[in-house]
C-alpha positions as CSV (number, residue, x, y, z in Angstrom):
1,X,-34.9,-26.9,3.7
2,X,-36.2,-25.4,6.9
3,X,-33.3,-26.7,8.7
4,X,-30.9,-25.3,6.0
5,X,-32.6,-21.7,7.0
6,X,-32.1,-22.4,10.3
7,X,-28.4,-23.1,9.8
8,X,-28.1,-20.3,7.7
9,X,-29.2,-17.8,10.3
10,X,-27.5,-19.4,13.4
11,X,-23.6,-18.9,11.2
12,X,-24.7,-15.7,9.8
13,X,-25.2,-14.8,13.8
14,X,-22.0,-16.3,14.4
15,X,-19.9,-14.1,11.7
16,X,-19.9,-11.3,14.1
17,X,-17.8,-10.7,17.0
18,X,-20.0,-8.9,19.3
19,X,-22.7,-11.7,19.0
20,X,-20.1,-14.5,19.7
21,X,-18.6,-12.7,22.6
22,X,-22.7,-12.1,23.9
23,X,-22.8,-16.0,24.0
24,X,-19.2,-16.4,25.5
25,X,-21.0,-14.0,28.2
26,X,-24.0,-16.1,28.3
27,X,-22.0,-19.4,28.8
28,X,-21.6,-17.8,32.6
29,X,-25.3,-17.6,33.0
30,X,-27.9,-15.3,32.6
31,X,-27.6,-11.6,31.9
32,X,-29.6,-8.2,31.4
33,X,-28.9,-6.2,28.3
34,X,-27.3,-3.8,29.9
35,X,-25.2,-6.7,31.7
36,X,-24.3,-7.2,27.8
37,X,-23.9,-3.5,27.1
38,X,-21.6,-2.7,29.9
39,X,-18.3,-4.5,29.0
40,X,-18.5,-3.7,25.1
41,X,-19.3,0.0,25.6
42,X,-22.3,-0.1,23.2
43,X,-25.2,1.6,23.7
44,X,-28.1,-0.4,25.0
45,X,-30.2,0.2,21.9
46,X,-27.1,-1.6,19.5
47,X,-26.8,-5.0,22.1
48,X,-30.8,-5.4,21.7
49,X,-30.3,-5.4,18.2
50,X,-27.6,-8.2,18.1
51,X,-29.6,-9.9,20.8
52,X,-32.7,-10.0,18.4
53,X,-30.1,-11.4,15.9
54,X,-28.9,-14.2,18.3
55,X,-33.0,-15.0,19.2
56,X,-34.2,-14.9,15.5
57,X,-31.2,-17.8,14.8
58,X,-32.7,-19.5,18.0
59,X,-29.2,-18.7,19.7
60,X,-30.3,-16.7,22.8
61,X,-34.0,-16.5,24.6
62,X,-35.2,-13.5,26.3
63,X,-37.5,-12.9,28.9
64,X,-38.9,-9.7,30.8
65,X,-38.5,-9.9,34.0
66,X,-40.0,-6.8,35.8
67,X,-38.3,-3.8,33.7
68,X,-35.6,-5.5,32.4
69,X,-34.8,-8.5,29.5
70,X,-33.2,-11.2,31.0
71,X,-31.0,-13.0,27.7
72,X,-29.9,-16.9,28.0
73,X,-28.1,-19.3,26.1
74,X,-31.0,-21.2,23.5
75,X,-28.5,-24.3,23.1
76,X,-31.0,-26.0,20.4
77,X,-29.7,-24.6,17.4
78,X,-26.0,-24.6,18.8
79,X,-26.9,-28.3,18.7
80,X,-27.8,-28.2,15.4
81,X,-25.0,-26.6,14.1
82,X,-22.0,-28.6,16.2
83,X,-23.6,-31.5,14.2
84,X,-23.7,-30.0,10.7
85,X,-20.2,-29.7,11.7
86,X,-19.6,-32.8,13.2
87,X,-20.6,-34.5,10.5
88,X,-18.6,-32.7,7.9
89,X,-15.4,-33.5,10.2
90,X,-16.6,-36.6,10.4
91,X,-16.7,-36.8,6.7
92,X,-13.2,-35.3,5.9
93,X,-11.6,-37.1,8.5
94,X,-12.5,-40.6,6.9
95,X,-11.6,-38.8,3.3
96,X,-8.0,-37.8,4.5
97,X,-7.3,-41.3,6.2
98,X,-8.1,-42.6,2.8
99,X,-5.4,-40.2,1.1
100,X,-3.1,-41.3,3.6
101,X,-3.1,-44.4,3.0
102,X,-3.3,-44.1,-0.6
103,X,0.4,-42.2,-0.3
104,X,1.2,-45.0,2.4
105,X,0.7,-48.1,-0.4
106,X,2.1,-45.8,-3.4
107,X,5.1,-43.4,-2.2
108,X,6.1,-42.7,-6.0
109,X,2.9,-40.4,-6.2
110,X,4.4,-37.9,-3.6
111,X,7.5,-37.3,-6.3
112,X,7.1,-33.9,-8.3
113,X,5.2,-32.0,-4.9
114,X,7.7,-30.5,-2.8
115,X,10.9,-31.9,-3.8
116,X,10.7,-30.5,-7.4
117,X,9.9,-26.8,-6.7
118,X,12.4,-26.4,-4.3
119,X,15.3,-24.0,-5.6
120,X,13.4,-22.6,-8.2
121,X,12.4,-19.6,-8.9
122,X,9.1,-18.2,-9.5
């Protein structure tokens, strides 16, 4: 279940475009806040706020470093979620190789799919 949450909170952080163009940033290396802010044009105050997004899911860590936050890449739950996914591709990979073969060993299945609807009308 935990793990689930954890999943849950790293692709909701995904879903937005800032916060996957903050770790595309981040795969260069370390950067300030306002290192984030610059480019986008947002203020300083609306970066932290995706930042603290990307650190709840575990996706960034921060650290002050004098007067300003320093953000990084937290690869853990990135890790976590290219196996949930690895796994499922896994798992529809081996389910599609089955339907191919299936069609492979009986051809007369694939009549009546795209053969008979072409030329009509809908």
């Amino acid at each position: 279940m935990v793990q689930q949450q954890a999943l849950d909170r790293a692709f909701a952080a995904l879903a937005d475009e800032t916060r996957r163009g903050i770790l595309t940033r981040l795969g260069d290396g370390p950067a300030t806040i306002t290192e984030l802010a610059t480019p986008t044009g947002m203020t300083l105050t609306g970066i932290r706020k995706h930042v603290d997004v990307l650190e709840t899911a575990g996706l960034v860590t921060t650290e002050k470093v004098g007067r300003v936050r320093q953000v990084q890449l937290g690869t853990e739950r990135l890790d976590d979620a290219m196996a949930w996914i690895s796994f499922y591709q896994r798992l529809w990979e081996r389910r599609l190789d089955g339907l191919e073969v299936y069609f492979t060993l009986h051809p007369e299945t694939t009549h009546g799919t795209k053969h008979d609807t072409e030329g009509t009308e809908s």
